[in-house]
PLY file of the C-alpha trace (Angstrom):
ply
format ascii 1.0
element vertex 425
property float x
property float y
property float z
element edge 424
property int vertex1
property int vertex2
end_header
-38.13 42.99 27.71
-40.23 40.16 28.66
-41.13 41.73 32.17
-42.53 45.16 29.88
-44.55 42.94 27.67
-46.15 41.09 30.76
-47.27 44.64 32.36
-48.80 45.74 29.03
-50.63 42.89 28.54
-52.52 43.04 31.68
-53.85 46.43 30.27
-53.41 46.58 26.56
-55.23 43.77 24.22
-52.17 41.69 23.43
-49.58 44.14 24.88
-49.77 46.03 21.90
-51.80 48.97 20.61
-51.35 46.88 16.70
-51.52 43.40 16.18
-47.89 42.84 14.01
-45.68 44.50 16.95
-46.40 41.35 18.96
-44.46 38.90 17.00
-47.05 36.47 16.42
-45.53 35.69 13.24
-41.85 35.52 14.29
-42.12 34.61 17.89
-40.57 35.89 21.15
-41.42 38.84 22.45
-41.79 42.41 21.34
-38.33 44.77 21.46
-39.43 48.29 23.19
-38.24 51.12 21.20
-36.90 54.51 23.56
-35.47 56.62 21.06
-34.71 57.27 17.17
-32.35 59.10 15.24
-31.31 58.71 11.54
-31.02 55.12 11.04
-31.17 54.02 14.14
-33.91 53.05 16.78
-32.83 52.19 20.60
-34.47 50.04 23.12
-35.01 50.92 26.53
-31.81 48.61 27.97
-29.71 50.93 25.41
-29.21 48.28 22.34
-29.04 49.94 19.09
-30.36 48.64 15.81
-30.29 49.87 12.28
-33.87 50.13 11.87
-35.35 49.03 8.59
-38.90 49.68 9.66
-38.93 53.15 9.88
-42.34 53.09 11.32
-43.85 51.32 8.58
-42.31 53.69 5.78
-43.15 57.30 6.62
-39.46 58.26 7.69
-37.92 58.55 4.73
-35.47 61.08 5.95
-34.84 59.00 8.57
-35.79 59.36 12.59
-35.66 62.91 14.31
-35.01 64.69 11.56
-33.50 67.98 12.73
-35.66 70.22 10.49
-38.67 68.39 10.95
-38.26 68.73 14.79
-37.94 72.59 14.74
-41.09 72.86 13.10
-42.73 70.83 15.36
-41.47 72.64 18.73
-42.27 76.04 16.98
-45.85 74.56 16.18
-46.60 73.51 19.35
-45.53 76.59 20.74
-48.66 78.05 18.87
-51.23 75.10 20.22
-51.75 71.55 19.27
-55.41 71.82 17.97
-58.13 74.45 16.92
-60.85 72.89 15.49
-60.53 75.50 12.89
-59.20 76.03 9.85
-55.36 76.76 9.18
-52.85 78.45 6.57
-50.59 75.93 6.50
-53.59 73.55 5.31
-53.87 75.31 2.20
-50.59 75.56 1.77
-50.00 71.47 2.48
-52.80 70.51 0.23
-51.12 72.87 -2.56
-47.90 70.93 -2.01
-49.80 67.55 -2.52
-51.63 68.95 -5.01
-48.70 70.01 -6.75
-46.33 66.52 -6.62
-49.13 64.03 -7.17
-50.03 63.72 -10.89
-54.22 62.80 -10.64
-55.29 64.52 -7.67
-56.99 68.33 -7.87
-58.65 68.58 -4.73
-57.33 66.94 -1.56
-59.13 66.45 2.16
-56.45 65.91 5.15
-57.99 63.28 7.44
-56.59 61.22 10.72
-54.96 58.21 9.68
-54.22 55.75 6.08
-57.31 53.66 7.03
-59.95 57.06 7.84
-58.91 58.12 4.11
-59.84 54.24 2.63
-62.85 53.98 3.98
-63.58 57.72 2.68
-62.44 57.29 -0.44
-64.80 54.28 -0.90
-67.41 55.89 0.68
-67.05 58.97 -2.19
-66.98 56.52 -5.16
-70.53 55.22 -3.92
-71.38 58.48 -3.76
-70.26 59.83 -6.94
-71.43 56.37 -9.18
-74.69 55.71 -7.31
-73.44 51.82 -6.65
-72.82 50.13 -3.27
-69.86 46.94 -4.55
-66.34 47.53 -4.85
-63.72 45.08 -5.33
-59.68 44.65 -3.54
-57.40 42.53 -4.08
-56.33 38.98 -1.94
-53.21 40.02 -0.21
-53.82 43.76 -0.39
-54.69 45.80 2.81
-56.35 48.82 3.38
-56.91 49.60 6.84
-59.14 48.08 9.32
-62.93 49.57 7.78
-65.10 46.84 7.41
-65.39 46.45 3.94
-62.05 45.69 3.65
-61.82 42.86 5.88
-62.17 40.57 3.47
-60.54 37.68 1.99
-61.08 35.42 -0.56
-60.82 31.74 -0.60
-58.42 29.60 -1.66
-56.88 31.66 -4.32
-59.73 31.97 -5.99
-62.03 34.79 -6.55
-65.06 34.83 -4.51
-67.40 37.11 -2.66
-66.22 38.42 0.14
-66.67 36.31 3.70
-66.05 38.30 6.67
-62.57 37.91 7.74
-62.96 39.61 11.64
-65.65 39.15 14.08
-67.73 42.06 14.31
-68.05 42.22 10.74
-71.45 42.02 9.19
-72.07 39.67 6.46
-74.30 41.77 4.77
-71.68 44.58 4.89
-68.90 42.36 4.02
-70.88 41.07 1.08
-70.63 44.10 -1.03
-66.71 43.15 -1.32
-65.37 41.27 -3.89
-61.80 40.00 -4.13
-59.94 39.38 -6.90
-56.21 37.90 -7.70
-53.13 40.45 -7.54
-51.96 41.07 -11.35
-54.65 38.96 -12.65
-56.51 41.17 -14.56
-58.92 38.31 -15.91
-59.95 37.58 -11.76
-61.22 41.08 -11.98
-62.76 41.14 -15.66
-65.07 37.82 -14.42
-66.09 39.88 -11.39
-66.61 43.03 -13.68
-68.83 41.27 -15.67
-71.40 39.21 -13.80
-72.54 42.47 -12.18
-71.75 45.22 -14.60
-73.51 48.08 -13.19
-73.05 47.21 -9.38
-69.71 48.34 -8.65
-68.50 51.67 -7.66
-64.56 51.57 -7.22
-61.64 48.88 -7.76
-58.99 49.90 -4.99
-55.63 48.84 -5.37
-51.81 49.05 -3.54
-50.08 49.49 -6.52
-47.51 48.24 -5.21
-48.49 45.23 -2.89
-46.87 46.85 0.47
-48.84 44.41 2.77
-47.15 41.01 1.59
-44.02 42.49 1.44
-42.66 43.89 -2.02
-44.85 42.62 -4.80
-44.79 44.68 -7.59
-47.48 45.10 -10.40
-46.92 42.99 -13.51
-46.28 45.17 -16.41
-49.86 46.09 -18.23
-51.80 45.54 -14.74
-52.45 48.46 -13.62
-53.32 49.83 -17.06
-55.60 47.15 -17.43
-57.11 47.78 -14.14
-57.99 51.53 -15.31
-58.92 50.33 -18.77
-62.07 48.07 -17.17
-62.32 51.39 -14.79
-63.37 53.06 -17.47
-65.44 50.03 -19.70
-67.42 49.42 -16.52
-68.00 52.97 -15.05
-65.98 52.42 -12.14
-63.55 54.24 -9.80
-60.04 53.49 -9.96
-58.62 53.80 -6.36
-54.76 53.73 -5.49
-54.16 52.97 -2.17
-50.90 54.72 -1.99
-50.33 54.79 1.99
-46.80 53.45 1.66
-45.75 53.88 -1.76
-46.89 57.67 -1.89
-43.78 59.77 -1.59
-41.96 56.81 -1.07
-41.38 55.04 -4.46
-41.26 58.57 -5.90
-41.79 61.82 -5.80
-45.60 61.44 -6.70
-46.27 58.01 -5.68
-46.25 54.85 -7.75
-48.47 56.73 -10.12
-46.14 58.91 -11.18
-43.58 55.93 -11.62
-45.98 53.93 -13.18
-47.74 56.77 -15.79
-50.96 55.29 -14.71
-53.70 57.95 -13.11
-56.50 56.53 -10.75
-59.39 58.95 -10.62
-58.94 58.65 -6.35
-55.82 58.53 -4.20
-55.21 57.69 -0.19
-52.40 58.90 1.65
-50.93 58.11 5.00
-48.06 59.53 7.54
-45.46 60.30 5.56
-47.69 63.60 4.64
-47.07 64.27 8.19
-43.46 64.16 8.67
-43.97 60.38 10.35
-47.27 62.36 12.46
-50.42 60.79 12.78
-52.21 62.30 9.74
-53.96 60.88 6.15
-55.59 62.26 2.99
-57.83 61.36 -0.06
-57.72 63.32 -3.03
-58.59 62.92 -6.64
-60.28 64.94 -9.48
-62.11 67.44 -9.21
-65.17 66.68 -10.32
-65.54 63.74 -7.43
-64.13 65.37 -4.63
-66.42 67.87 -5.41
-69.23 65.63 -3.77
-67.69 65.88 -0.01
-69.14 68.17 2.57
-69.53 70.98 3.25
-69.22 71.66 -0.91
-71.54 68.60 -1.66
-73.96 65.73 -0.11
-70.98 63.13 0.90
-70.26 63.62 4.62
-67.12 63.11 6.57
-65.46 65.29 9.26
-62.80 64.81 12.05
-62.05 67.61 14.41
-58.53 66.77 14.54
-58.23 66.57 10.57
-55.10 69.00 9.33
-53.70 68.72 13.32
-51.35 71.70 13.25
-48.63 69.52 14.31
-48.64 66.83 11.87
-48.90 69.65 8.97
-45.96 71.42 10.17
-44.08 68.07 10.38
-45.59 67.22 6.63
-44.60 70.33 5.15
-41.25 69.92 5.85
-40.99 66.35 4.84
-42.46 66.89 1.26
-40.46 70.26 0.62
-37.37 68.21 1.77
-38.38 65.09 -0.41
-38.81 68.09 -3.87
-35.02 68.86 -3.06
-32.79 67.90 -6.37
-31.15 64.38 -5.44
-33.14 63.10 -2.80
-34.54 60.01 -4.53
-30.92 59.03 -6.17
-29.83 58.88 -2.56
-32.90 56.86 -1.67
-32.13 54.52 -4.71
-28.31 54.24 -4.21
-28.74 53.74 -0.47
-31.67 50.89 -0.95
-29.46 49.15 -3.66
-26.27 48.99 -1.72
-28.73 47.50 1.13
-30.47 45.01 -1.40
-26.81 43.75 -3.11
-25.86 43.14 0.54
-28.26 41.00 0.86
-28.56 39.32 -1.50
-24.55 39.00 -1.29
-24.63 37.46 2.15
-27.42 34.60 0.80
-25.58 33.48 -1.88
-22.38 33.27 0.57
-24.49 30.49 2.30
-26.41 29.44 -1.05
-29.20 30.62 0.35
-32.39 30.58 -1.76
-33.69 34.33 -2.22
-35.73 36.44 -3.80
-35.56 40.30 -2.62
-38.22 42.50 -4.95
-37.43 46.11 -4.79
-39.25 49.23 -6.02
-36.83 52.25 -5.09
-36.47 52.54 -1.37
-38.43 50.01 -0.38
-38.16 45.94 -0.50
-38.74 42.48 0.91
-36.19 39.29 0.77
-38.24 35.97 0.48
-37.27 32.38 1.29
-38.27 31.61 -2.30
-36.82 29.45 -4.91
-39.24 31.02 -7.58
-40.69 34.52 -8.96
-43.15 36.32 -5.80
-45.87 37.92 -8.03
-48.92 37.03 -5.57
-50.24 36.13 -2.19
-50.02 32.60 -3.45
-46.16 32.96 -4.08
-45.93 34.99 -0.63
-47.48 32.32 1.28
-45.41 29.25 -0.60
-41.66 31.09 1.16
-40.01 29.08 3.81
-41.42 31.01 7.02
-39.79 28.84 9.29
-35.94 29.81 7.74
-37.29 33.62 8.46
-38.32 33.23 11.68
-34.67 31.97 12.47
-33.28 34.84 10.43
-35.54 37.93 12.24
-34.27 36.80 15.50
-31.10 36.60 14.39
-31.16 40.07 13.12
-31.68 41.07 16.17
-29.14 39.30 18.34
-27.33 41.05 15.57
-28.28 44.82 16.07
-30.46 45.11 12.81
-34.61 45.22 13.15
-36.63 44.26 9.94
-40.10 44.54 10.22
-41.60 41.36 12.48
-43.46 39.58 9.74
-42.83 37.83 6.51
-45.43 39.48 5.13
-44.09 43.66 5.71
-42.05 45.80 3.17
-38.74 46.55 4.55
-37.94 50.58 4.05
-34.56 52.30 3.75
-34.14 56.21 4.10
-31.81 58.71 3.49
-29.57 58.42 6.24
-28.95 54.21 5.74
-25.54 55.31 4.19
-22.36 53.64 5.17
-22.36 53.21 8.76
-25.20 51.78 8.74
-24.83 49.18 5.63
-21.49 47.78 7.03
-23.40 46.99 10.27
-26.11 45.25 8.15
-23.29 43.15 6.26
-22.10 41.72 8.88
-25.10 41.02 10.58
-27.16 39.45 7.27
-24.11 36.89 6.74
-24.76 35.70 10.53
-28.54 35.42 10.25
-28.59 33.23 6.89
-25.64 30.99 8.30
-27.98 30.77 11.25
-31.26 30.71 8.91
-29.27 27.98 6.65
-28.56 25.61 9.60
-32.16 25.76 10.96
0 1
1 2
2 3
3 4
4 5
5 6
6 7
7 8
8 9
9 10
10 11
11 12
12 13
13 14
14 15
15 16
16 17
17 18
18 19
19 20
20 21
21 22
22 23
23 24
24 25
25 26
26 27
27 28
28 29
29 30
30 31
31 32
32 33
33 34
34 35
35 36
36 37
37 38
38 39
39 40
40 41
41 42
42 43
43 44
44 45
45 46
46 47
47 48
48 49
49 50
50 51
51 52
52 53
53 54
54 55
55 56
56 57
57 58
58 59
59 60
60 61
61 62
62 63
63 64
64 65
65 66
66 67
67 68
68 69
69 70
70 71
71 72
72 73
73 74
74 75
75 76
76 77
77 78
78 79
79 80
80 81
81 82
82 83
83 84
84 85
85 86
86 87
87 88
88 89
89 90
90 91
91 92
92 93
93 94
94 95
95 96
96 97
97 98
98 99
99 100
100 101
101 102
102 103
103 104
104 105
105 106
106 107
107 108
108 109
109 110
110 111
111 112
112 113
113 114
114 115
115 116
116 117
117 118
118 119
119 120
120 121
121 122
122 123
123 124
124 125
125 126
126 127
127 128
128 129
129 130
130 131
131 132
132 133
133 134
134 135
135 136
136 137
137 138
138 139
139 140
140 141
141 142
142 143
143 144
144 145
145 146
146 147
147 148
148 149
149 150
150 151
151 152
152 153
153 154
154 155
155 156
156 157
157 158
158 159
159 160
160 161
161 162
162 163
163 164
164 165
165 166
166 167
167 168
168 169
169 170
170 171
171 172
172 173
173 174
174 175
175 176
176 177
177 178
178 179
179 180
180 181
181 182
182 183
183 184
184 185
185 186
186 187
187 188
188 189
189 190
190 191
191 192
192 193
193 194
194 195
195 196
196 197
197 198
198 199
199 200
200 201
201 202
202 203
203 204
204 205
205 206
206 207
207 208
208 209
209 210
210 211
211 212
212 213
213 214
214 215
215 216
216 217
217 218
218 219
219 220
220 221
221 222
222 223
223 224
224 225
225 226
226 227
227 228
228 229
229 230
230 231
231 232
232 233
233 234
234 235
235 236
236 237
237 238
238 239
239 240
240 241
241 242
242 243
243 244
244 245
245 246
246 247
247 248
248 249
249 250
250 251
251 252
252 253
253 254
254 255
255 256
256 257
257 258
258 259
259 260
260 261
261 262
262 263
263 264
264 265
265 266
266 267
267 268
268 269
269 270
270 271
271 272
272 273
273 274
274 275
275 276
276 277
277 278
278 279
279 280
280 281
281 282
282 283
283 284
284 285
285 286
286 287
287 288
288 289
289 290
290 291
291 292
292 293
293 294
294 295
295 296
296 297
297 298
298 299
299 300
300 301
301 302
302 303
303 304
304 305
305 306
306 307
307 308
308 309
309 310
310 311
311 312
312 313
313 314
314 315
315 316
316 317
317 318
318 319
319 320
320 321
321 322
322 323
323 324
324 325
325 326
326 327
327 328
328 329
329 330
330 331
331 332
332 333
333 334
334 335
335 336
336 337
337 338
338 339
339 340
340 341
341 342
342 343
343 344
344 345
345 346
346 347
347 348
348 349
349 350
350 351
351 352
352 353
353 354
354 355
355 356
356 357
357 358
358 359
359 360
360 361
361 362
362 363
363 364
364 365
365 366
366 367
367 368
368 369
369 370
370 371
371 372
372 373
373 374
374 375
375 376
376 377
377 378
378 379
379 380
380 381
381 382
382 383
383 384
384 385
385 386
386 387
387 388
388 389
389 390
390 391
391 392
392 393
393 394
394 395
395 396
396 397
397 398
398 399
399 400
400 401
401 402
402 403
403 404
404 405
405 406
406 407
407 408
408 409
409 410
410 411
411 412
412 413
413 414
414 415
415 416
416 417
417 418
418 419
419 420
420 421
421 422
422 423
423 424
């Protein structure tokens, strides 16, 4: 592996085309992935791993998935762009339409972070305002606005937190503290009439598995609404993934804007922003608020999409999803206490994140406090083992509907070798 890495780094920044696939927070060096299928992911000397990445969440159904394949080789049979518009748009964006509770109207774009910085760009539009406000811990895609952090915990405006970000851009960014509704009240209210959306994972996907603390994200739309301002869910990993309409729909809460990622595309290259009517009714061409992309509804990422979210409607899907993710999570969580291991795994359906943590994660804060050094031990031994977790602390691990038993007893015996390993460290 090591030989692969040191030829793509002499013509890829890093040896890697994103920053978290170069182990920077686990050490060693990147595994190269040849092939999927199911539940598995191969590297290119032939090692097999139960993969619990899953590129980041999108394959729920798991890797190859035979339908989803067929509609991709009859779709590229047809051509792999127009620059025009499609059926199967229409119908797609009646299927989204259709499973997710608050959104009307939808627009496919290119990518999770193209529909962020869209949908922020439409709540300026639509309240007249320029500020908007994320949360510490919470990640939206590389746009400049939201690279942003705040400091120390507390709630401040936002410092740049990349070169090449302006200050004066990254000033309109406030950042408040994950389920701390007050954090977001103060900002609310010492500029009342300056800020156009609050944008939100609602469930914290980017430091692992932090869920929202119950009344959070109904306060969040309740100052929405006192202050005039958008409520954004950034639901690139938890739409379609948590449930069948998002963490909305599991939650009962309805933003007035949604984002989208891969997962409407089968696992493809794809995104989307949608929301009510009334807003979306600002982009162009049917109002003033531009944004394009030529490649935007790519034939072969709807093909791949339709097939994924008419497979996810199918009667059952989601209890397999939960049974499969809770037999994962027990072992787990079975194999630390073996070892007395201190653990805490937070889980929201089929997706979840074990911490080196003696105490409740509710926050970057509590993220940050885990024992990273005991993980980095425990990813590599993973490995060695044959099972690949995401390489970070920080990343949701994802389970999909083919981590049944094959896979799981694999994972047993490999999680009670990485936390002896972890608990000698």
């Amino acid at each position: 592996m090591s030989d692969q890495f040191e030829r793509a780094k002499k013509v890829i920044p890093g040896g890697v085309n994103s920053p978290v696939r170069a182990y920077k927070s686990v050490g060693g060096d990147p595994v190269f992935v040849d092939r999927a299928k199911g539940a598995y992911v191969w590297d290119q000397d032939g090692r097999e791993y139960v993969d619990f990445v899953l590129s980041y969440g999108p394959q729920i159904l798991g890797h190859t998935h035979p339908a989803i394949n067929d509609a991709l080789v009859e779709a590229l049979a047809r051509g792999t762009s127009y620059g025009a518009p499609t059926e199967a748009e229409t119908e797609i964006a009646t299927l989204i339409c259709d499973m997710v509770p608050s959104v009307d109207m939808v627009r496919l774009v290119n990518s999770g972070t193209e529909a962020t910085m869209s949908a922020i760009r439409l709540a300026r539009a639509f309240t007249g305002r320029d500020r908007f406000i994320k949360f510490d811990g919470c990640y939206h895609g590389h746009g400049d606005g939201f690279l942003v952090k705040a400091g120390s915990g507390a709630l401040t405006l936002g410092n740049p937190d990349s070169p090449g970000v302006p200050h004066g851009y990254a000033e309109l960014t406030s950042v408040a503290d994950y389920n701390d509704l007050e954090s977001v009240r103060r900002l609310l209210v010492e500029r009342p009439d300056q800020f156009a959306a609050i944008i939100v994972e609602p469930i914290a996907g980017n430091i692992g598995c932090v869920l929202p603390q119950p009344g959070f994200l109904a306060g969040l739309r309740d100052l929405c609404d006192e202050f005039g301002a958008l409520l954004v869910f950034d639901e690139v990993m938890t739409g379609f993934r948590v449930a069948p309409g998002g963490a909305q729909e599991l939650f009962d809460i309805r933003p007035d804007l949604t984002t989208m990622g891969k997962v409407i595309g089968g696992g493809l290259p794809v995104g989307a922003y949608g929301g009510r009517s009334d807003v979306m009714n600002l982009v162009a061409p049917l109002g003033p608020m531009y944004q394009a992309g030529t490649l935007s509804g790519n034939p072969l990422a709807v093909a791949a999409g339709l097939v994924a979210l008419t497979e996810l409607r199918k009667p059952g899907i989601y209890d397999v999803l939960e049974g499969n993710a809770a037999a994962i999570v027990g072992i787990i969580e079975e194999a630390a206490a073996k070892v007395d291991c201190s653990l805490v795994v937070n889980r929201v359906g089929s997706m979840f994140c074990p911490y080196f943590s003696s105490h409740p994660v509710e926050n970057l804060a509590d993220v940050m406090s885990g024992d990273r050094s005991r993980h980095q031990v425990f990813f590599h031994e993973l490995l060695a083992q044959g099972v690949m977790p995401a390489p970070s602390p920080f990343e949701a691990w994802f389970v999909s509907t083919e981590h049944t038993n094959e896979p799981q007893a694999k994972t047993r015996a490999a999680m009670e070798r990485a936390f002896d390993a972890a608990m000698r460290n």
